[in-house]
DOKOL-656226 format. One line per 8 residues: number of its first residue (from 0); their letters; for each residue x, y, z of C-alpha. Coordinates in nm, 3 decimals, always signed. Layout:
# DOKOL-656226
NUM	a	X:Y:Z ~ ...;
END
This chain:
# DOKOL-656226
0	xxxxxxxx	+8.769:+8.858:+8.515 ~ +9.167:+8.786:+8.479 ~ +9.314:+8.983:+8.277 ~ +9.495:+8.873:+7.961 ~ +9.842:+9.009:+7.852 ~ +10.015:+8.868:+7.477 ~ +10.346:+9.008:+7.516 ~ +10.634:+9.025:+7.294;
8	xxxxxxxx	+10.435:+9.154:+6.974 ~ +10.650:+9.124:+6.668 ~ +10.373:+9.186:+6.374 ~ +10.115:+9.313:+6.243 ~ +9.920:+8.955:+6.199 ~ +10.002:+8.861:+6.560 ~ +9.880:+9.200:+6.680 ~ +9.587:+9.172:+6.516;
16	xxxxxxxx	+9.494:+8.788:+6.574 ~ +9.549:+8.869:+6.993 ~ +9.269:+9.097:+6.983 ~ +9.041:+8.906:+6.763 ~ +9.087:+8.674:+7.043 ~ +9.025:+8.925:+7.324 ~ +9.342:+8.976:+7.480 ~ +9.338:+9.246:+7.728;
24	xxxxxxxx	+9.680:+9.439:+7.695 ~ +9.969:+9.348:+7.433 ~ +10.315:+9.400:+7.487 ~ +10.558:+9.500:+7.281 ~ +10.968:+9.455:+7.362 ~ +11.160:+9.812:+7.337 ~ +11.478:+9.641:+7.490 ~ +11.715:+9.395:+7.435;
32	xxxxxxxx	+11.547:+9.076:+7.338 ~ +11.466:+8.805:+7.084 ~ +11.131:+8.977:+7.016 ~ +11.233:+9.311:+6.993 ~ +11.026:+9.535:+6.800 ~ +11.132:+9.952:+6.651 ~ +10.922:+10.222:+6.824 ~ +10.838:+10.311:+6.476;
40	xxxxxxxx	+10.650:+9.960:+6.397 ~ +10.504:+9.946:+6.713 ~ +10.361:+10.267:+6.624 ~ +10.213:+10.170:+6.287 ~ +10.074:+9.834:+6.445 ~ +9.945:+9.999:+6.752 ~ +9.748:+10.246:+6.502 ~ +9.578:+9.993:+6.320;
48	xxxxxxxx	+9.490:+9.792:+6.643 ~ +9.307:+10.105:+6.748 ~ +9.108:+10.149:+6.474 ~ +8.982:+9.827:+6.504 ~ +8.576:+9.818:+6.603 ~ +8.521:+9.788:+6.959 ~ +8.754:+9.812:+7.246 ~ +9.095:+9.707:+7.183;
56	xxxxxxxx	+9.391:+9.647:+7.415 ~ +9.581:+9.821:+7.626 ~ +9.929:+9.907:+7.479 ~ +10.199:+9.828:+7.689 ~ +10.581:+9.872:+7.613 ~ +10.853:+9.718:+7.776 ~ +11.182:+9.811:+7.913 ~ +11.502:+9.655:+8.050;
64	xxxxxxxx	+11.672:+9.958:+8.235 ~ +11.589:+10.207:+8.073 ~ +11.617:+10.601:+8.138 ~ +11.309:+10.822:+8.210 ~ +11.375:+11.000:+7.884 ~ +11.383:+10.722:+7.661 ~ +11.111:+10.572:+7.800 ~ +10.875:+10.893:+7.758;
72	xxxxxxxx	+11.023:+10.948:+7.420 ~ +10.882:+10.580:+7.315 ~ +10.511:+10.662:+7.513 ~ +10.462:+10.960:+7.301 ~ +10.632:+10.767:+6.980 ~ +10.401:+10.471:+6.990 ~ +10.118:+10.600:+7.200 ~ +10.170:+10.302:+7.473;
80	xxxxxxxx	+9.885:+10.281:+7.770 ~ +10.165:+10.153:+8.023 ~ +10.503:+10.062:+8.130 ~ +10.651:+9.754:+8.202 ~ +10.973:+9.750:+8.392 ~ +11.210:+9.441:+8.381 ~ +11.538:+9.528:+8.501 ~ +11.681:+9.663:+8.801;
88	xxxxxxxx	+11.505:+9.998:+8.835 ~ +11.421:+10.121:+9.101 ~ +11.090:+10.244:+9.316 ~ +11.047:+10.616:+9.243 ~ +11.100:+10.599:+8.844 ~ +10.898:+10.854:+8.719 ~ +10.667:+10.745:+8.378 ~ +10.362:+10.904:+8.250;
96	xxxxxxxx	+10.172:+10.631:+8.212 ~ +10.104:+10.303:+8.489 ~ +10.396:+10.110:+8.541 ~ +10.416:+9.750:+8.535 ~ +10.687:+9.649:+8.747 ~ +10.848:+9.273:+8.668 ~ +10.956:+9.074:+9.021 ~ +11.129:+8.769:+8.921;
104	xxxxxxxx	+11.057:+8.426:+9.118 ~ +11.344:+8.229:+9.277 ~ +11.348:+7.885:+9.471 ~ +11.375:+8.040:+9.726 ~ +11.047:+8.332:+9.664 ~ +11.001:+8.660:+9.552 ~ +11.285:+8.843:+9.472 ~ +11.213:+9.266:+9.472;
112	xxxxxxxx	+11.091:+9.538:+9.648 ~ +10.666:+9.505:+9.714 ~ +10.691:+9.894:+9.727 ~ +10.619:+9.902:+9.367 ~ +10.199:+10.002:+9.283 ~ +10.009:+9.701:+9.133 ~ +10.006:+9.523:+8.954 ~ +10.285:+9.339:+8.957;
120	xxxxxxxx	+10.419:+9.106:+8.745 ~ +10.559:+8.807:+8.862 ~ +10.830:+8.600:+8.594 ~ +11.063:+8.347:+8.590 ~ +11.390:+8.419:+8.738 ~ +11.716:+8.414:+8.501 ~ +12.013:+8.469:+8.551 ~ +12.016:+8.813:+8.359;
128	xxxxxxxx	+11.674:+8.902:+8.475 ~ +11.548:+8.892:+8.130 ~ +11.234:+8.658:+8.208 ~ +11.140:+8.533:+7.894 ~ +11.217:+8.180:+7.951 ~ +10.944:+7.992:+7.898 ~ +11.000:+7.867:+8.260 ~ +10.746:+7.769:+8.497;
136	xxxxxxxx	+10.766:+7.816:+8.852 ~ +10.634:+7.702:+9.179 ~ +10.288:+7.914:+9.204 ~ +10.259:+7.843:+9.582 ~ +10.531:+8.066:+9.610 ~ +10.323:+8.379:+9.534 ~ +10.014:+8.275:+9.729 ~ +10.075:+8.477:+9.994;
144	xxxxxxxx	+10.142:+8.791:+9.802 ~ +9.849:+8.721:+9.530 ~ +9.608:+8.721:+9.808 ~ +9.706:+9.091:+9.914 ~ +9.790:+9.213:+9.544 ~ +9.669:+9.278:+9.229 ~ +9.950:+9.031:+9.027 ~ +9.999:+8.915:+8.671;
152	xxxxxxxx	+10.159:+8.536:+8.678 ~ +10.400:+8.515:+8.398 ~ +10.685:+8.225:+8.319 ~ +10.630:+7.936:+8.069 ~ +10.232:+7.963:+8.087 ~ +10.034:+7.770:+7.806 ~ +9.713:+7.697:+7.685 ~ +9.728:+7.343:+7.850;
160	xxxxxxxx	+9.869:+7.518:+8.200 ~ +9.665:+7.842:+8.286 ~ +9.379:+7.707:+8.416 ~ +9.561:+7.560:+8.676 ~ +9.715:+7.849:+8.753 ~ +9.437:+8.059:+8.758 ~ +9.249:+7.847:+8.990 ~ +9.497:+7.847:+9.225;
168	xxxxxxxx	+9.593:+8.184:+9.278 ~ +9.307:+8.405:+9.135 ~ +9.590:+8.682:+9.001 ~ +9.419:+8.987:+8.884 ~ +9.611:+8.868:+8.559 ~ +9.823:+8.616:+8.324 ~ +10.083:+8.738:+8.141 ~ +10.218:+8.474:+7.786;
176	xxxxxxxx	+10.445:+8.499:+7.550 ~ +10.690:+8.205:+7.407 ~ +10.359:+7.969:+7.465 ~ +10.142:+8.110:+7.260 ~ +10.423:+8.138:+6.949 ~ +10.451:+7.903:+6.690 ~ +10.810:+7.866:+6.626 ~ +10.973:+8.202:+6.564;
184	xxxxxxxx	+11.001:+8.419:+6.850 ~ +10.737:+8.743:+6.831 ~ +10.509:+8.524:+6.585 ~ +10.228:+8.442:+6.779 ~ +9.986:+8.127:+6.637 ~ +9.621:+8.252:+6.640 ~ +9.490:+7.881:+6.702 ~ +9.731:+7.905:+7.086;
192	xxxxxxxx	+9.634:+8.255:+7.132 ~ +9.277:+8.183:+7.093 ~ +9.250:+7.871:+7.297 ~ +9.486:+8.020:+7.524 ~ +9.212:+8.296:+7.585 ~ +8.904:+8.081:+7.635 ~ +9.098:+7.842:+7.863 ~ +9.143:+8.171:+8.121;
200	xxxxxxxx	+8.802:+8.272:+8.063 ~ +8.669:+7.920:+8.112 ~ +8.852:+7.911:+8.461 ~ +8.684:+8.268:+8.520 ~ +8.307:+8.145:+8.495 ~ +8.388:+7.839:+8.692 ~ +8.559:+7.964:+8.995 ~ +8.229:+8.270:+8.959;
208	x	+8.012:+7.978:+9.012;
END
């Protein structure tokens, strides 16, 4: 089954209407962005999550450059499940939980270093290696790697788009977060969140078949 990341978190409603509609991991911006979220919120939002009924999502918190100590300091803050790395770090950065390293897509292919454990995450390129775009990006480029790792395909996905893209690279995972949002960057809409869900696991029985 592909796995289904909401990323850039910026409430309480939005947390709470991705896993009514059985997203797999949320993400939640500790750097500088337009969805940037305080350690301390996350942390109240990520406590009611869990003590929702049922499994909830993986927390994941993510980083632009960070240090090792501010990243632990936020783990232990908000109680995050993994690490997502999108800036220039480098292979070796030491985390106590999984890290989720970000290689950004040019024309041209993959830009970063495949030493990095899966998954990976592969976004738009920008010019200030921000991702966030709400690009897309030529998926063919990645076919090679998605057939030898475990990848999350991120970069101007949608509701109307990630079936396509899940059918033709089977990535152990999608990653969405400007197409699912309604307007205001970090509000996510329930109805896109929801139908962006089923249209994934739609794909997922039909290539199973």
């Amino acid at each position: 089954m592909t796995a289904v990341k909401i990323c850039g978190i910026g409430d309480r409603s939005s947390a709470l209407a991705a896993t009514a509609a059985g997203a797999d991991l949320l993400g939640f911006h500790f750097c500088s962005s337009p969805r940037r979220i305080s350690p301390e919120a996350a942390r109240d939002i990520v406590a009611e999550v869990r003590a929702l009924p049922g499994r909830t999502p993986d927390i994941v918190g993510v980083f632009i450059d960070p240090t090792e100590d501010e990243v632990e300091a936020t783990v232990r803050l908000v109680g995050l499940d993994r690490v997502q790395l999108h800036g220039r770090e480098e292979p070796g950065f030491r985390a106590s939980r999984p890290i989720l390293k970000v290689l950004r897509v040019l024309e041209t292919g993959i830009e970063g270093d495949g030493s990095w454990p899966d998954p990976l995450i592969l976004d738009s390129w920008s010019a200030d290696g921000r991702g966030g775009t709400g690009r897309t990006w030529r998926w063919d480029l990645a076919e090679a790697l998605a057939r030898r790792r475990a990848v999350f395909l991120a970069g101007g996905l949608t509701p109307d788009n990630v079936t396509d893209a899940v059918r033709a690279l089977r990535p152990h995972g999608v990653d969405v977060s400007s197409g699912v949002e309604a307007g205001t960057p970090g509000r996510k809409d329930p109805k896109l969140m929801k139908a962006f869900v089923q249209a994934v696991r739609k794909v997922d029985v039909a290539v199973a078949g």
